[in-house]
C-alpha positions in Angstrom: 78.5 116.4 45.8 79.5 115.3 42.2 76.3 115.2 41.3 74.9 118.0 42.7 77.7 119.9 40.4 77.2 117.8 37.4 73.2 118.9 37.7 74.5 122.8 38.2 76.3 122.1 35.1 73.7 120.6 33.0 71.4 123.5 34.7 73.9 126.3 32.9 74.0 124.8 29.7 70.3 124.7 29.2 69.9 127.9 30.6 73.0 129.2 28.4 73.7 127.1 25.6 75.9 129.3 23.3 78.3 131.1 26.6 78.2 127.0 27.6 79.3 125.9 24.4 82.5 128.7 23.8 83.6 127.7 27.4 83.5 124.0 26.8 85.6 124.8 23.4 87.9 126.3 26.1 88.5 123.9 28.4 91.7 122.4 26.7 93.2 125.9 26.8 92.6 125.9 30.3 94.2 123.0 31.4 97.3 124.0 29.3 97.3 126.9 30.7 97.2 125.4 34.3 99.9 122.9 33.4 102.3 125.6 32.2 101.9 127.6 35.3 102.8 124.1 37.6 106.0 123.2 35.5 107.1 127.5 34.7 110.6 127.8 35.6 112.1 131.1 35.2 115.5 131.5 33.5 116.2 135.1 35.1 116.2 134.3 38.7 117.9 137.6 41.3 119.3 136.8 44.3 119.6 140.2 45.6 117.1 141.8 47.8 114.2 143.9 46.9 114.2 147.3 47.8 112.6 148.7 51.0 110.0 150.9 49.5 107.8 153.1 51.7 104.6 151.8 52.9 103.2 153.3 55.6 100.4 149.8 56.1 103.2 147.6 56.4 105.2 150.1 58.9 101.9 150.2 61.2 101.8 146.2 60.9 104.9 146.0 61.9 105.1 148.4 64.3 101.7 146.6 66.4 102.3 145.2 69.1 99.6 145.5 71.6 95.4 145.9 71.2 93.0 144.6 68.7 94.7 142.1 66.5 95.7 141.9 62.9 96.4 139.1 61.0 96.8 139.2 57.4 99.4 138.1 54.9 102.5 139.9 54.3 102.6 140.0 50.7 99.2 142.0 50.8 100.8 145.0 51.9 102.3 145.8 48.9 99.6 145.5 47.3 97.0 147.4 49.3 99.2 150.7 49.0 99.6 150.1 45.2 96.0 150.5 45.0 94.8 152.4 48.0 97.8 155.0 48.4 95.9 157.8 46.0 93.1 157.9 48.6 95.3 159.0 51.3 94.2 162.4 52.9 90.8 161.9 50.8 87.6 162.4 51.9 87.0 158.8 51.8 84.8 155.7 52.7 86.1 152.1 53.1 83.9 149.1 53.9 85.7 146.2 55.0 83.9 142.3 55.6 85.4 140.4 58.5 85.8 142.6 61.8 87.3 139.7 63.8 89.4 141.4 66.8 89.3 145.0 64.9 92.7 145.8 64.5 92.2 146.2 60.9 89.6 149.0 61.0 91.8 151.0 63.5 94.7 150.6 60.7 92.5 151.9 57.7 91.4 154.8 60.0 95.3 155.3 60.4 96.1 154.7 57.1 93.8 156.6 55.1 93.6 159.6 57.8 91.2 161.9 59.6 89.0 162.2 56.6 88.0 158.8 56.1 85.0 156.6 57.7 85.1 152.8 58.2 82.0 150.4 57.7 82.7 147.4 59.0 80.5 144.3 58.4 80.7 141.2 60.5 78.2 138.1 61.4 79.3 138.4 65.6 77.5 140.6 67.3 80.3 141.5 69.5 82.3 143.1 66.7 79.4 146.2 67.5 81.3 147.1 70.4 84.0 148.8 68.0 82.1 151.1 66.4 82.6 154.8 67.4 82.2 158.2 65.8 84.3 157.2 63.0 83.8 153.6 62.7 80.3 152.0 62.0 79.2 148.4 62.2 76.9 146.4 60.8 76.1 142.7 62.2 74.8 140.3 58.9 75.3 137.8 57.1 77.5 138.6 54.0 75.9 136.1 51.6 72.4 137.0 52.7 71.4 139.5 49.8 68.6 140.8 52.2 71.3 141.9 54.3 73.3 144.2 52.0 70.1 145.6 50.6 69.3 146.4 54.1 73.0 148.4 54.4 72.9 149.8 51.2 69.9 152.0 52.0 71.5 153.3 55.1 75.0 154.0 53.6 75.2 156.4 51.2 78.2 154.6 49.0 81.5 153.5 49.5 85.1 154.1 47.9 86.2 151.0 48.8 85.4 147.2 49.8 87.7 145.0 51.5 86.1 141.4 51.7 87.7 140.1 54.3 85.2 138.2 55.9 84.1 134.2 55.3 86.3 133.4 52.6 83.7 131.1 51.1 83.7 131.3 47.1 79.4 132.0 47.2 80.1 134.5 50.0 83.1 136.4 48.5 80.4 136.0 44.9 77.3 137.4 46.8 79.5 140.3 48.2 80.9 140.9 45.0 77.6 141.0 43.2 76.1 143.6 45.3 78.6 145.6 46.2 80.5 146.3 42.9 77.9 148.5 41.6 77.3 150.6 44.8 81.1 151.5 44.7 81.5 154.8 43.7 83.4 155.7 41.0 87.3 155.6 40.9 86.2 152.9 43.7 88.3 149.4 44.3 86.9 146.4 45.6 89.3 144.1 46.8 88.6 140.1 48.0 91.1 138.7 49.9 91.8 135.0 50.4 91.2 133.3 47.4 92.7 129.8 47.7 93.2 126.9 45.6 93.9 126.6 41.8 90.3 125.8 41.0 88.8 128.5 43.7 85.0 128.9 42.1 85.2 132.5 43.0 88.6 132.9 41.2 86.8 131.2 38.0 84.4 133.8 38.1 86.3 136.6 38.6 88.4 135.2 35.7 85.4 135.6 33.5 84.6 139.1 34.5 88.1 139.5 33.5 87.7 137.7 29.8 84.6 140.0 29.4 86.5 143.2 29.2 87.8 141.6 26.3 84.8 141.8 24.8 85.1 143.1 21.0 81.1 143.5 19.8 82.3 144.8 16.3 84.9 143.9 13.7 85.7 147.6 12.7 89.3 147.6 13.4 89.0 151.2 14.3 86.0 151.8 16.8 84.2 148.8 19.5 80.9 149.0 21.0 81.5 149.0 25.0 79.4 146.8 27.2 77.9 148.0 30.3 80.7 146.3 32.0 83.4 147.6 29.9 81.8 151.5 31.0 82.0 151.0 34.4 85.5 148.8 35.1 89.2 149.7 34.6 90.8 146.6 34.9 90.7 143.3 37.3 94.1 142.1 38.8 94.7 139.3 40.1 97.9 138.7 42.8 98.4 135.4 44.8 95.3 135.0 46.9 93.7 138.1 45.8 91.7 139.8 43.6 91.8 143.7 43.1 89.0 145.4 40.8 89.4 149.1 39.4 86.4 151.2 38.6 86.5 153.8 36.0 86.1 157.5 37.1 84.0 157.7 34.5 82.2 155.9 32.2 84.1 154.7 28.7 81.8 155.8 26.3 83.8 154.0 23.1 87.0 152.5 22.4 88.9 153.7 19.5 91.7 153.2 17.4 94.0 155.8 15.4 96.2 155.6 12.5 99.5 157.9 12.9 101.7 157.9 10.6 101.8 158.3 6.4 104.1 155.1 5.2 102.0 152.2 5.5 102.9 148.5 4.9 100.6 147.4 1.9 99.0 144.4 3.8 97.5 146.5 6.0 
C-alpha cells in the first residue's frame, strides 16, 4: 500500500510540478497546524447549558420511535437546520446517498414539506421498494461515474445532496465531483462521515477550500474570480462533515473600496 501511494505521489508531481511544489513548501505548516489542534486547550471553558433552540429535525429524531430507521449523529442536527432551514416550504429537490432502512427520506419529506421531492440513491436493490409519488430511487453504484451520468439525464437538478452513503474517501470524491456542478444554484451539498485526521476526502475538500483564496492579481482594489470562486459561497467544515454553499449567482469580480478621507501615510 505504501508504495502504491508513494507512486500516486510521484504520478502528481510529474503531472503537476508547480501545485506539487507549493504544497510540499506547505507541509511544515500542516503538521503545525495539526499539532496545535491536538495540544489546543481553551482558557474560556462554560459550564452552563446551551440553549434549547428550535429545530424541528432534531424534534422528529427524537420524537421516532417506530418504522424505517434513522441513525445519524446528534451533533448533525444543528447543523442540517443551519443550512437547510431557508428551504422549508420551498419548492425544493433533495438528493440524499445511502437509503439504508429509509427513515431518513421520510424525515426530509417531513422536514422540508409538501413541496419538496426526495431522490434517493442506494447500491441495494431493496431500498426501490421506498419509492412513492414523492420519493424516487435510484439503485447504483455511487463511485461509478457511468452511474450518475446515467441519473443526471433523468433528473432535472437538485437543491440539495446529502452523501450519506459509503463513506469511502474516493466515493464521497466521485459524488462530490459530479454532483456539485449539477446543484442548482443557492444549492448545498453536504458529505457526512468524514473520519480521521488525515481523511483523503477531508484533504481535498480542504483544498477546494484554500482555492477560494485564490488572489489572480496584486491590485489591492479589484481580483480576477476563478471559475470556482463564481459558482461557490463558502466550504464549512464541522466535526465529521463537510457543508458546501453555492452562490445564487455567479460573482462576477471581487472588489475593494476606500471610505473615508484621513488616510495613514503608509498606505
Amino acid at each position: 500500500m505504501y508504495l502504491r501511494n508513494l507512486w500516486h505521489v510521484l504520478c502528481t508531481a510529474v503531472r503537476h510540478p508547480g501545485s506539487f511544489a507549493k504544497i510540499v513548501k506547505n507541509i511544515p505548516t500542516m503538521n503545525e497546524a495539526h499539532m496545535y489542534a491536538n495540544n489546543y486547550c481553551c482558557e474560556h471553558h462554560s459550564h452552563k447549558e446551551a440553549p434549547v433552540l428550535d429545530n424541528p429535525l432534531w424534534d422528529y429524531f427524537q420524537q421516532k420511535k417506530t418504522g424505517n430507521g434513522i441513525w445519524k449523529w446528534e451533533h448533525y442536527f444543528d447543523i442540517y437546520h443551519r443550512h437547510l432551514k431557508r428551504f422549508i416550504g420551498q419548492k425544493v429537490s433533495i438528493l440524499e446517498v445511502g437509503v439504508y432502512s429509509g427513515g431518513s427520506l421520510e424525515m426530509w419529506r417531513s422536514y422540508l414539506g409538501d413541496e419538496s421531492h426526495i431522490y434517493g440513491v442506494d447500491i441495494e436493490p431493496s431500498c426501490k421498494s421506498y419509492e412513492n409519488e414523492y420519493t424516487s430511487i435510484f439503485i447504483g453504484d455511487q463511485q461509478d461515474r457511468g452511474f450518475w451520468q446515467h441519473l443526471k439525464k433523468q433528473v432535472a437538478g437538485v437543491d440539495i445532496v446529502i452523501d450519506d452513503g459509503g463513506h469511502m474517501p474516493e466515493q464521497q470524491r466521485v459524488t462530490l465531483e459530479e454532483l456539485l456542478p449539477f446543484i442548482n444554484p443557492g444549492g448545498i451539498f453536504v458529505c457526512e462521515d468524514v473520519h480521521g485526521r488525515f481523511n483523503r476526502f477531508s484533504a481535498f475538500a480542504a483544498c477546494l477550500a484554500s482555492d477560494l483564496h485564490c488572489k489572480a492579481t496584486k491590485s489591492p482594489f479589484c481580483g480576477e474570480v476563478s471559475s470556482f470562486q463564481k459558482s461557490i459561497a463558502a466550504v464549512h467544515f464541522y466535526p465529521y462533515m463537510v457543508v458546501i454553499e453555492k452562490k445564487q449567482s455567479p460573482q462576477q469580480a471581487f472588489t475593494s473600496h476606500k471610505h473615508g478621507e484621513k488616510w495613514q501615510p503608509f498606505l
